[in-house]
C-alpha positions as CSV (number, residue, x, y, z in Angstrom):
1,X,41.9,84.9,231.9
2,X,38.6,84.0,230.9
3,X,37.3,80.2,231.8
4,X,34.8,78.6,228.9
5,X,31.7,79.3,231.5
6,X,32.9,82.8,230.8
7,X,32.5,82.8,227.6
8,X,29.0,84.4,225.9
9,X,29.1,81.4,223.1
10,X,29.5,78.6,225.8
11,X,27.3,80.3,228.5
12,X,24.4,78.4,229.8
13,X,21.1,80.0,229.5
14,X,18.1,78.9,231.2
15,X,15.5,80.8,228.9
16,X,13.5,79.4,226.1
17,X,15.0,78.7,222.9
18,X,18.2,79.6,223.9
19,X,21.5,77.2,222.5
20,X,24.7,76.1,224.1
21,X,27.9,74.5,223.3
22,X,29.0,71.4,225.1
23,X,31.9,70.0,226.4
24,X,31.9,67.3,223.8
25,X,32.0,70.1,221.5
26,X,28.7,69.1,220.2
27,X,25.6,72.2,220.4
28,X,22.3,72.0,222.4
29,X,19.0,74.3,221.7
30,X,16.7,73.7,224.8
31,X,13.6,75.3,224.8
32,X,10.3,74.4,227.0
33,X,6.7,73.2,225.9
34,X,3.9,72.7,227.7
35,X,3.2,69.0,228.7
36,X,-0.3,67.1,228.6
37,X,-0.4,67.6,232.1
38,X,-0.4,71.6,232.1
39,X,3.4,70.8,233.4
40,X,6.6,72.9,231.4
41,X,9.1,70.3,230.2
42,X,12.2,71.1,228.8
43,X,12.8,69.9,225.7
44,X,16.6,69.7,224.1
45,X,18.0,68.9,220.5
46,X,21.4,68.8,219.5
47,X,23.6,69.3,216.7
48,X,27.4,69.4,215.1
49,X,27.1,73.2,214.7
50,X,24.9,75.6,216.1
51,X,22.8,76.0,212.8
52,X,22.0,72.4,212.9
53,X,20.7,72.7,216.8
54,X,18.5,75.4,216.2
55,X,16.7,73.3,214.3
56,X,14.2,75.7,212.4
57,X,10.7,74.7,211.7
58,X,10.0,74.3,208.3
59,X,6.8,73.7,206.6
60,X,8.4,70.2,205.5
61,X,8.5,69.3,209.0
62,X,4.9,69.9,209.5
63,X,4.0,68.1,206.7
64,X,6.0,65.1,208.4
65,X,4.6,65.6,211.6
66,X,1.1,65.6,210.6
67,X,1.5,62.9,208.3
68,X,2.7,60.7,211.0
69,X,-0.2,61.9,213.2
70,X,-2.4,60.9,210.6
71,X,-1.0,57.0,210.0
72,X,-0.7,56.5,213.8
73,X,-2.6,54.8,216.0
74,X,-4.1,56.3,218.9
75,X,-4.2,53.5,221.2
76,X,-0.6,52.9,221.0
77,X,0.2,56.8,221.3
78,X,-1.5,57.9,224.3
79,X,-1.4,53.9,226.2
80,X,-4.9,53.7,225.9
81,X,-5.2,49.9,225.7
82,X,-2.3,49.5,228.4
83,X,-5.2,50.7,230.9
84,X,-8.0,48.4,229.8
85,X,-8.4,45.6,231.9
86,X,-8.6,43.1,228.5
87,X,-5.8,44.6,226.1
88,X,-7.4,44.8,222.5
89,X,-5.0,46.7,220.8
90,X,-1.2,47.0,221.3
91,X,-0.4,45.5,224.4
92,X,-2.1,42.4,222.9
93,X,-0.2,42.4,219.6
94,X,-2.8,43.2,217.7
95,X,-3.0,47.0,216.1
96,X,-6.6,48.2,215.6
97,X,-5.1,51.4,213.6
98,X,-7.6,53.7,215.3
99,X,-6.6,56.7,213.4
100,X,-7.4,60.4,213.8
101,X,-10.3,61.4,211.7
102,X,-9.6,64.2,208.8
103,X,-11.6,66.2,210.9
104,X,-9.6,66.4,213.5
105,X,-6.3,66.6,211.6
106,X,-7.5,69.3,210.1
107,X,-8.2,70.9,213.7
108,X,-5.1,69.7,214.9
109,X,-3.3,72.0,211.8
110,X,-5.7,74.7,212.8
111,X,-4.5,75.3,216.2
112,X,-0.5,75.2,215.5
113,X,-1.2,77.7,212.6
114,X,-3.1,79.8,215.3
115,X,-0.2,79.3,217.7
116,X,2.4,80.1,215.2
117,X,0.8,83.1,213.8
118,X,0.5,84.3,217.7
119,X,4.4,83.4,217.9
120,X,4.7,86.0,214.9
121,X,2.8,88.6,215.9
122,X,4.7,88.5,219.0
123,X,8.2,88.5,216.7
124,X,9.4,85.4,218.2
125,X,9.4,83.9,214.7
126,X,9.7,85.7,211.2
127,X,6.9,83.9,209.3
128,X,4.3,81.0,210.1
129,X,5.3,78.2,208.2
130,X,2.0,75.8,209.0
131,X,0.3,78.3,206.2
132,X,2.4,76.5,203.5
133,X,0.6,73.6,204.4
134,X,-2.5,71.8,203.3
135,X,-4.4,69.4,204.6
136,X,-7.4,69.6,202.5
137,X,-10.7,69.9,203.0
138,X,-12.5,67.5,205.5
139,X,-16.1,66.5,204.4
140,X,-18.2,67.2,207.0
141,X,-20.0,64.7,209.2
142,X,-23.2,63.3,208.0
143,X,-26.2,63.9,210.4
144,X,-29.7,62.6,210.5
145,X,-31.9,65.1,212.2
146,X,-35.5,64.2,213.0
147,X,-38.4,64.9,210.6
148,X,-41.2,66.9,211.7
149,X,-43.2,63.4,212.4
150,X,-40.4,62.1,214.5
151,X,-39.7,65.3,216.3
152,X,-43.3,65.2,217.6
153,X,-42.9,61.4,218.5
154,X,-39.7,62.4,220.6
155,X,-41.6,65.1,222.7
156,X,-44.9,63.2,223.0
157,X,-42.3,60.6,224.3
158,X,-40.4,62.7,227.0
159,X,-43.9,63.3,228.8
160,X,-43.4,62.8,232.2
161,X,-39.3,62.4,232.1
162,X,-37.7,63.9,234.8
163,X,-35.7,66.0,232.1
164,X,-38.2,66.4,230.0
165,X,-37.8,70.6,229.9
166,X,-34.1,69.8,229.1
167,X,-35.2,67.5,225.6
168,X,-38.1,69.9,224.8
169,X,-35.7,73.2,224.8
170,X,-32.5,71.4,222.9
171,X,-35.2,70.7,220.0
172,X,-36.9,73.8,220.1
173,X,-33.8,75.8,220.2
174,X,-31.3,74.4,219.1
175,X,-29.5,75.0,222.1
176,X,-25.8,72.7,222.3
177,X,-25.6,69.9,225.2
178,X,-22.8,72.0,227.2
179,X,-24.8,75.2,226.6
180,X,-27.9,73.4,228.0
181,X,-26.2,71.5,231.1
182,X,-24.7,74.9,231.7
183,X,-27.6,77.0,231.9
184,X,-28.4,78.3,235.4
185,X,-31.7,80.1,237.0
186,X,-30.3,83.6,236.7
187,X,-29.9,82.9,233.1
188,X,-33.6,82.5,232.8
189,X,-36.2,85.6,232.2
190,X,-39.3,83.5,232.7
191,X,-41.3,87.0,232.9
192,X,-39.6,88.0,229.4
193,X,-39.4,84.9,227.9
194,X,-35.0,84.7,227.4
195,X,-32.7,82.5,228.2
196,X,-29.0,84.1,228.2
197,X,-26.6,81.4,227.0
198,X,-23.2,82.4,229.1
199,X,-21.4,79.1,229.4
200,X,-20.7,75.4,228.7
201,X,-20.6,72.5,230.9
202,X,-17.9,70.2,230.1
203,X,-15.8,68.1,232.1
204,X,-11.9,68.1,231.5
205,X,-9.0,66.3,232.1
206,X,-7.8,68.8,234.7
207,X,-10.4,69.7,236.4
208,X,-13.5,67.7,236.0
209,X,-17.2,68.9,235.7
210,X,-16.3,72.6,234.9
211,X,-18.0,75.8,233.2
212,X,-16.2,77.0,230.3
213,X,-17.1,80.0,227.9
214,X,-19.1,79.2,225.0
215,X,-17.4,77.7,222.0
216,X,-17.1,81.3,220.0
217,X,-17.7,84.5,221.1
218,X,-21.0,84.7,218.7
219,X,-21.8,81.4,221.1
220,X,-22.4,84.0,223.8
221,X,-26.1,85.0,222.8
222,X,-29.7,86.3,224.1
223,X,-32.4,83.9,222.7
224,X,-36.0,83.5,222.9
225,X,-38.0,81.1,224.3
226,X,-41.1,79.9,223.1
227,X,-44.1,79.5,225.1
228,X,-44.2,75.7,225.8
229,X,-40.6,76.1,227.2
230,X,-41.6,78.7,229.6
231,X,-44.4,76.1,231.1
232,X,-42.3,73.5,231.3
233,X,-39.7,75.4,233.0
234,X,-42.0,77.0,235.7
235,X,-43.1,73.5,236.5
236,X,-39.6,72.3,236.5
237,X,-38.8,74.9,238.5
238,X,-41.5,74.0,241.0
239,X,-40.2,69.9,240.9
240,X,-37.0,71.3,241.8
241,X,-38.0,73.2,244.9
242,X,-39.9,70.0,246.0
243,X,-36.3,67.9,245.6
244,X,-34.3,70.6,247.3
245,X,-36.9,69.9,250.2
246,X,-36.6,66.5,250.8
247,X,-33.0,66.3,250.0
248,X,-32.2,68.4,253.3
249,X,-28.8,68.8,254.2
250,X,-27.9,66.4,251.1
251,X,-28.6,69.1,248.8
252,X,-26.0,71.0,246.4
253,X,-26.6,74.1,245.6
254,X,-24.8,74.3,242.5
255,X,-27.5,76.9,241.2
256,X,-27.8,75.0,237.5
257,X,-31.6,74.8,236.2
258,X,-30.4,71.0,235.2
259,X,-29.4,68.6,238.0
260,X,-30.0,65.3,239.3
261,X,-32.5,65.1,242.2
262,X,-29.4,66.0,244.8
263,X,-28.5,69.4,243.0
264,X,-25.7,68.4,241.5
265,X,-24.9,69.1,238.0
266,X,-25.8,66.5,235.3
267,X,-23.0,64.6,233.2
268,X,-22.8,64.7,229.6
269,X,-22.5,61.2,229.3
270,X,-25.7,60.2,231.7
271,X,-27.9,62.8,229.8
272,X,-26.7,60.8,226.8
273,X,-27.8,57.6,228.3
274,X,-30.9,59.4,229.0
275,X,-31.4,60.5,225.3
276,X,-30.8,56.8,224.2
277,X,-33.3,55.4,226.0
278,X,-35.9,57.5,225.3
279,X,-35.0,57.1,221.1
280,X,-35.8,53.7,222.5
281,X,-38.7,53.5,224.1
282,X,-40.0,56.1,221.1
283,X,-39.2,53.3,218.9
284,X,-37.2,55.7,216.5
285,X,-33.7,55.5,215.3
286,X,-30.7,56.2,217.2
287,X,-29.4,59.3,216.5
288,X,-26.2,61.6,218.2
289,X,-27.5,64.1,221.4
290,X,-26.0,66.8,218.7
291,X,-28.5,66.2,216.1
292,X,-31.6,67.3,217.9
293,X,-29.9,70.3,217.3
294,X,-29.4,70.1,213.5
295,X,-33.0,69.0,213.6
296,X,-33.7,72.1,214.9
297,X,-32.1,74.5,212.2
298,X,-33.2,71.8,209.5
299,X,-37.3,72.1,210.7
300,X,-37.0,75.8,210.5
301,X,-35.0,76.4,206.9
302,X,-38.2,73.4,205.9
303,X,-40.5,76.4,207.8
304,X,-39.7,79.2,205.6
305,X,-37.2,80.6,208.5
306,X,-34.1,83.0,207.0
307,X,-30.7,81.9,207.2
308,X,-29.8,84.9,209.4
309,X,-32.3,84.3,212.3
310,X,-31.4,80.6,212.5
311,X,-27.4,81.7,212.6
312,X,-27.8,83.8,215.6
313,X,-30.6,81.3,217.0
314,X,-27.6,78.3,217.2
315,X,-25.2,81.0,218.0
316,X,-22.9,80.1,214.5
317,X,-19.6,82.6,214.4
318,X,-20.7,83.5,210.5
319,X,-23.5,83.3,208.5
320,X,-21.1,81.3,206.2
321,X,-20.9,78.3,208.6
322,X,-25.0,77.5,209.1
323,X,-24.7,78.0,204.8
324,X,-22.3,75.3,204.7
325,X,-23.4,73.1,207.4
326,X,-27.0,73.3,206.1
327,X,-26.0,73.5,202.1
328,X,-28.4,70.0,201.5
329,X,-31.6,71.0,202.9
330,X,-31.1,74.4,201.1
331,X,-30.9,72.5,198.1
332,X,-33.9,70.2,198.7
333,X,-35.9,73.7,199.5
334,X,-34.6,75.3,196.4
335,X,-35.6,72.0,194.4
336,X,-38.9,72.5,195.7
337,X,-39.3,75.8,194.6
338,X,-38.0,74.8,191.0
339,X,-41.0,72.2,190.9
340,X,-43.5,74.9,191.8
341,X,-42.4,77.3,189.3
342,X,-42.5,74.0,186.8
343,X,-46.0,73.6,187.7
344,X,-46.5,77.6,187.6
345,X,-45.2,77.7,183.7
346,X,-47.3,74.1,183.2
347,X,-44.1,72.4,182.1
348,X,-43.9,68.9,182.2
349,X,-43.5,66.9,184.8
350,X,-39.9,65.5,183.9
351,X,-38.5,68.7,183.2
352,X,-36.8,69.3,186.5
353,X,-33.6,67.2,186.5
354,X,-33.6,65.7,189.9
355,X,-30.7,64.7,192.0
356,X,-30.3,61.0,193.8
357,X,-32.4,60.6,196.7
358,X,-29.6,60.7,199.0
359,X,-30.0,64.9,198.3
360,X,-26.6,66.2,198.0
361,X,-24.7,66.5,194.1
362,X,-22.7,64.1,192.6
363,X,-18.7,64.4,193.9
364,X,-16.8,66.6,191.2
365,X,-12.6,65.3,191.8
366,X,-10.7,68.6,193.2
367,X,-8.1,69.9,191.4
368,X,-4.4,68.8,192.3
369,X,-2.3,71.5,193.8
């Protein structure tokens, strides 16, 4: 006599994506996903047969999901303005639709067609059905890097700053905040004049201030350093050895060539605050911490510099990438040349057909697919 718990159909398995059939005669597909906190939850769905609790993803239901992502608000999501001390948002009846940019939808559709296309490689699923789905191209974000003027203001500015080596290296390498708060003394060749960029500072939800790999893989990278960097290191170098000193038995070793005068490791938001003030007291505009590194790859494509040495300068995964990011100030150089050879031929002045001083080409509409 077999008893329903008996009963392969009926039976209750605890692995993932497995389905059951109730009591109630209804089915239930349980499987588990991994929670914001790093947790497994188990997740179940169920359905009048066992077809309909399976539930198969579909490109349709991606297309829902990051639709809905796309019109929701943050705040309300993730209780963001329930945990502010003056409610500005939901909990005070008043949406502020802070929406997720296309940039990061498009990221967002990015990583589930990486995870799915793992999940098929692995044969856990027959085909990745995020492919089917487009989100469209995000413009990328405007920047304003510093002209050559302004980039010799900022440095004449950070004389005598604590972090002054810090400011001097980001614009004269192009190196990324993480990469530069991550940077520690055996990464340094002083004698050789390299710096070997191994890891990024960030701090996480998890697990706080934390060094993480580089972004990419090409992130990973041997760069020069140029002479003025060197100086200001060795002397930074030498200020540091002065506040290990007199910090005593206060001091932390944490071994980074960055810190704050106790040896500990330098947040990404203070060196921000840092940055501001010194835009500031420079009496130039306010720009992004990130754009003294597009400042950096713009100066040397305005230099002459080739495309190739300034990828694996900022440490870009493809050439294709610094192309795209840097397409205007391509097109201002190529413009330039066209005015020369103009001159060269003796054409007239107005021959050239220039574009809008904003630099970039009018907006063609993309086709509809």
């Amino acid at each position: 006599m077999t008893t329903p718990r008996d009963n392969p159909a009926s039976r209750r398995v605890r692995a993932n994506g497995d389905e059951t059939q109730r009591k109630d005669s209804r089915w239930e597909a349980a499987g588990y996903v991994l929670a914001p906190s790093n947790a497994r939850k188990r997740v179940r769905v169920y359905g009048t047969t066992r077809k309909e609790a399976l539930a198969k993803l579909t490109a349709k239901d991606v297309r829902t999901w990051l639709n809905q992502l796309r019109t929701t608000c943050q705040c309300c999501t993730r209780g963001l303005d329930t945990a502010r001390d003056q409610p500005l948002c939901c909990a005070a009846g008043k949406c502020c639709s802070k929406q997720l940019s296309p940039l990061t939808l498009a990221y967002v559709h990015s990583v589930l067609k990486s995870a799915l296309e793992h999940a098929v490689r692995e044969e856990e699923i027959p085909r990745n059905v995020a492919r089917n789905v487009r989100t469209g191209t995000p413009r990328p974000r405007r920047f304003e890097p510093l002209t050559a003027d302004e980039a010799r203001t900022f440095l004449a500015t950070t004389s005598g700053h604590r972090l002054q080596p810090l400011f001097e290296l980001a614009l004269r390498t192009g190196l990324r905040k993480g990469e530069l708060l991550g940077l520690r003394w055996e990464d340094l060749d002083l004698a050789g004049g390299t710096a070997s960029i191994r890891r990024t500072l960030q701090r996480t939800n998890s697990g706080g201030l934390t060094a993480l790999p580089t972004k990419t893989q090409s992130s990973e990278r041997r760069i020069a350093l140029p002479t003025p960097c060197l100086r200001s290191l060795e002397q930074h170098r030498d200020r540091q050895r002065q506040e290990r000193k007199a910090a005593g038995k206060d001091w932390q070793d944490s071994g980074y060539v960055f810190t704050r005068p106790n040896g500990a490791p330098i947040e990404g938001a203070t060196l921000t605050r840092h940055f501001t003030a010194l835009l500031h007291r420079a009496r130039l505009r306010r720009i992004r911490f990130h754009d003294l590194r597009h400042s950096t790859a713009t100066l040397l494509l305005e230099q002459g510099v080739e495309l190739v040495v300034i990828k694996e300068l900022l440490g870009h995964a493809h050439i294709g990438v610094t192309a795209t990011v840097y397409a205007h100030v391509r097109l201002r150089l190529q413009r330039d040349a066209i005015d020369l050879l103009s001159h060269a031929l003796h054409g007239p002045a107005g021959a050239v057909n220039r574009l809008d001083e904003g630099g970039e080409p009018p907006l063609c509409a993309a086709p509809v697919r």
